[in-house]
TORKOL-4160 file (C-alpha; in steps of 0.2 Angstrom, whole numbers, padded with zeros to 4 digits, m for minus):
117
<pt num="1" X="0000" Y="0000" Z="0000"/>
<pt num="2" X="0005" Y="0018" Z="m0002"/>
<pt num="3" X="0000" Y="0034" Z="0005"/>
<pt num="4" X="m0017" Y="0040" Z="m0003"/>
<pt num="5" X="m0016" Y="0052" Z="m0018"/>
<pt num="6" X="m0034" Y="0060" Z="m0019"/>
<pt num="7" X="m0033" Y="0062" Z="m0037"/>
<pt num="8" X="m0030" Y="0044" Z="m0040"/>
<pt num="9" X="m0040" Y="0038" Z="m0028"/>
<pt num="10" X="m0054" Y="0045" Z="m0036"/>
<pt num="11" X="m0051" Y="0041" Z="m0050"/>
<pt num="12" X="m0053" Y="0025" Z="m0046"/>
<pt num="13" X="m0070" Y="0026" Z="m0037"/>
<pt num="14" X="m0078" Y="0034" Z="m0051"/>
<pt num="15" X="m0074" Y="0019" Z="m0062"/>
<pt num="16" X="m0084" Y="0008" Z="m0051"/>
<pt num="17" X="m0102" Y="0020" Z="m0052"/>
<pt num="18" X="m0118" Y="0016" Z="m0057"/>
<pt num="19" X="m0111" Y="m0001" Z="m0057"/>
<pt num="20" X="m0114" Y="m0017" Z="m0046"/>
<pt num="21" X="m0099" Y="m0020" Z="m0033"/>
<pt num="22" X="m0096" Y="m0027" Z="m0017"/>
<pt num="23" X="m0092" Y="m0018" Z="m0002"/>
<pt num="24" X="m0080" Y="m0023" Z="0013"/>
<pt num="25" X="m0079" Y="m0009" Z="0029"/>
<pt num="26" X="m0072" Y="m0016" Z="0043"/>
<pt num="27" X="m0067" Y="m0002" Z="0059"/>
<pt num="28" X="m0056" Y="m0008" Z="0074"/>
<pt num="29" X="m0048" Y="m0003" Z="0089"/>
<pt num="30" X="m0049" Y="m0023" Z="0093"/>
<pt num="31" X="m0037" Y="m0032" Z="0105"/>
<pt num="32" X="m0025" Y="m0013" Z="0105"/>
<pt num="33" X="m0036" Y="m0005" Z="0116"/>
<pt num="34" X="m0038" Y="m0017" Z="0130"/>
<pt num="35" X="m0018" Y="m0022" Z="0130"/>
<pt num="36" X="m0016" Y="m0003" Z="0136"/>
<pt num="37" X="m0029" Y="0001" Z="0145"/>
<pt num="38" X="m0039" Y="m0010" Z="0153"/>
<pt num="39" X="m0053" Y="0002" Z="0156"/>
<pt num="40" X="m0053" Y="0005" Z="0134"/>
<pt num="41" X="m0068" Y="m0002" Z="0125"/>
<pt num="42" X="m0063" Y="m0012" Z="0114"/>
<pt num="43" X="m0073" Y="m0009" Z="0097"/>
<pt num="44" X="m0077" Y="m0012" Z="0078"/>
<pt num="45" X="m0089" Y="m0015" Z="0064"/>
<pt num="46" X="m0086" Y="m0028" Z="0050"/>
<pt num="47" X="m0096" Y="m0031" Z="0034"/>
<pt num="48" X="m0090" Y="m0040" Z="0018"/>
<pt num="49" X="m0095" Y="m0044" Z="0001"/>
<pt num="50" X="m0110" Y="m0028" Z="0004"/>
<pt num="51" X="m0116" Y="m0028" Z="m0015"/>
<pt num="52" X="m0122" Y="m0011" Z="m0019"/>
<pt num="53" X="m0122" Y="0002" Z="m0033"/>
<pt num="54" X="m0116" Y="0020" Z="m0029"/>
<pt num="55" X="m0123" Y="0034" Z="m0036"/>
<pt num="56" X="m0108" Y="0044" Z="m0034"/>
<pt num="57" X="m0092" Y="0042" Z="m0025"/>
<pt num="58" X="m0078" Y="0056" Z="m0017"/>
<pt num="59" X="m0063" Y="0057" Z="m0005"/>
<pt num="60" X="m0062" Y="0073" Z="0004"/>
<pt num="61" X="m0046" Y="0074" Z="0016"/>
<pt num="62" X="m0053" Y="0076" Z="0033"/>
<pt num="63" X="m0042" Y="0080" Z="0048"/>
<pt num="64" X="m0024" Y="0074" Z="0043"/>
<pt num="65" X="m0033" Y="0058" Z="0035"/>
<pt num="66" X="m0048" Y="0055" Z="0022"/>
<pt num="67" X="m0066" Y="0052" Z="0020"/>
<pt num="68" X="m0071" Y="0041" Z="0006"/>
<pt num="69" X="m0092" Y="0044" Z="0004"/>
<pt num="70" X="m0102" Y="0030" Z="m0006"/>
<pt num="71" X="m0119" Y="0038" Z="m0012"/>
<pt num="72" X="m0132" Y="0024" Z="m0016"/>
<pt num="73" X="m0153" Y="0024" Z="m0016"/>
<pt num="74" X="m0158" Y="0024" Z="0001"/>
<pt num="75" X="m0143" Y="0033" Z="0007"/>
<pt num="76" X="m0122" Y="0033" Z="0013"/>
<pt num="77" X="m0106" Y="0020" Z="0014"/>
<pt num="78" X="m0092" Y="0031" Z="0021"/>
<pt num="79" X="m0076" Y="0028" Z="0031"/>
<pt num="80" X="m0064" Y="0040" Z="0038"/>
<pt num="81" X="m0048" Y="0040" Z="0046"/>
<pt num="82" X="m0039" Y="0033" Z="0030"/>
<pt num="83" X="m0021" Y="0034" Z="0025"/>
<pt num="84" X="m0014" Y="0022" Z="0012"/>
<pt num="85" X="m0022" Y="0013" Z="m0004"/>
<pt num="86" X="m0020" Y="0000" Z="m0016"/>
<pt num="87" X="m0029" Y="m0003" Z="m0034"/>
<pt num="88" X="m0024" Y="m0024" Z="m0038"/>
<pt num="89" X="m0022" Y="m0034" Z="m0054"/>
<pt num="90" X="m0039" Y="m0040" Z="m0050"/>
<pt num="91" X="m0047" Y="m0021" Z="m0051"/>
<pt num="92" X="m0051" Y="m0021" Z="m0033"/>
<pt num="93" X="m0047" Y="m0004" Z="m0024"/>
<pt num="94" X="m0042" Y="m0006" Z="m0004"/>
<pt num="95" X="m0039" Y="0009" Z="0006"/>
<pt num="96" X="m0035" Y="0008" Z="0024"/>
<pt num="97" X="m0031" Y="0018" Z="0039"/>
<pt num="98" X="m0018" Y="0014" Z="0050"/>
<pt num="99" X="m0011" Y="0024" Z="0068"/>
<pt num="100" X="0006" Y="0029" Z="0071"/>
<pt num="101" X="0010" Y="0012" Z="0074"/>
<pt num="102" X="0005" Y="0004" Z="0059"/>
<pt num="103" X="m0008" Y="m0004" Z="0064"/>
<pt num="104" X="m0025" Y="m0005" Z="0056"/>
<pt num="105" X="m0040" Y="0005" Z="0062"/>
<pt num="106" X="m0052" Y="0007" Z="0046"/>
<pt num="107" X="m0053" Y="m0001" Z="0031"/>
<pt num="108" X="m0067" Y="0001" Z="0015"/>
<pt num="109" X="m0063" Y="m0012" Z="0000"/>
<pt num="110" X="m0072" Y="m0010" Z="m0016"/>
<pt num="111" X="m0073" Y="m0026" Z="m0029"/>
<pt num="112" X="m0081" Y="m0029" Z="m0045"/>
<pt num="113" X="m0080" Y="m0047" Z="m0037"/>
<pt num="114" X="m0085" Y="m0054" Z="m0020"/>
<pt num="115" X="m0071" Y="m0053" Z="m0010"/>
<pt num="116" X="m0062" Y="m0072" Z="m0005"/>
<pt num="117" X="m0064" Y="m0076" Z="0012"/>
């Protein structure tokens, strides 16, 4: 992964509107939170293979980080808090954020294909 290029990175999500995809959003804290605090909640939300069609797609930076906002019928996908992308062989576009340590905290995946478990 590399650090994300707005341009770019829109780019790539408006190659996948008004067209079906699947969705992967996944948020954590998990195991971190608790290891150094043990009063921290740990928390997270995980969905996979979501299949939608957006109506219109944009990353805005947002505090240091980005916002990436997925527009369909009845309403929003978003995801903030991301730092680094990727666009595979297999046209699937992962963008991730990740704290000072590296680790993982957010990450939105978007897939003409469902996504391999």
């Amino acid at each position: 992964m590399e650090a994300i290029k707005l341009e770019e990175v829109q780019k790539y999500i408006n190659q996948f509107t008004n067209q079906p995809v699947y969705v992967h959003l996944e948020t954590t804290n998990g195991a971190y939170a608790s290891h150094f605090n043990e009063n921290a909640y740990n928390v997270g939300a995980y969905i996979r293979n979501a299949q939608l069609t957006y109506k219109q797609g944009k990353i805005v930076e947002h505090e240091g980080s980005y916002r990436v906002g997925l527009k369909h019928d009845i309403g929003w996908i978003y995801a903030e808090g991301l730092t680094d992308f990727e666009f595979t062989d297999s046209q699937q576009l992962l963008l991730a954020g990740h704290d000072r340590e590296g680790r993982l905290m957010v990450a939105l995946e978007i897939s003409p294909e469902p996504f391999s478990y």
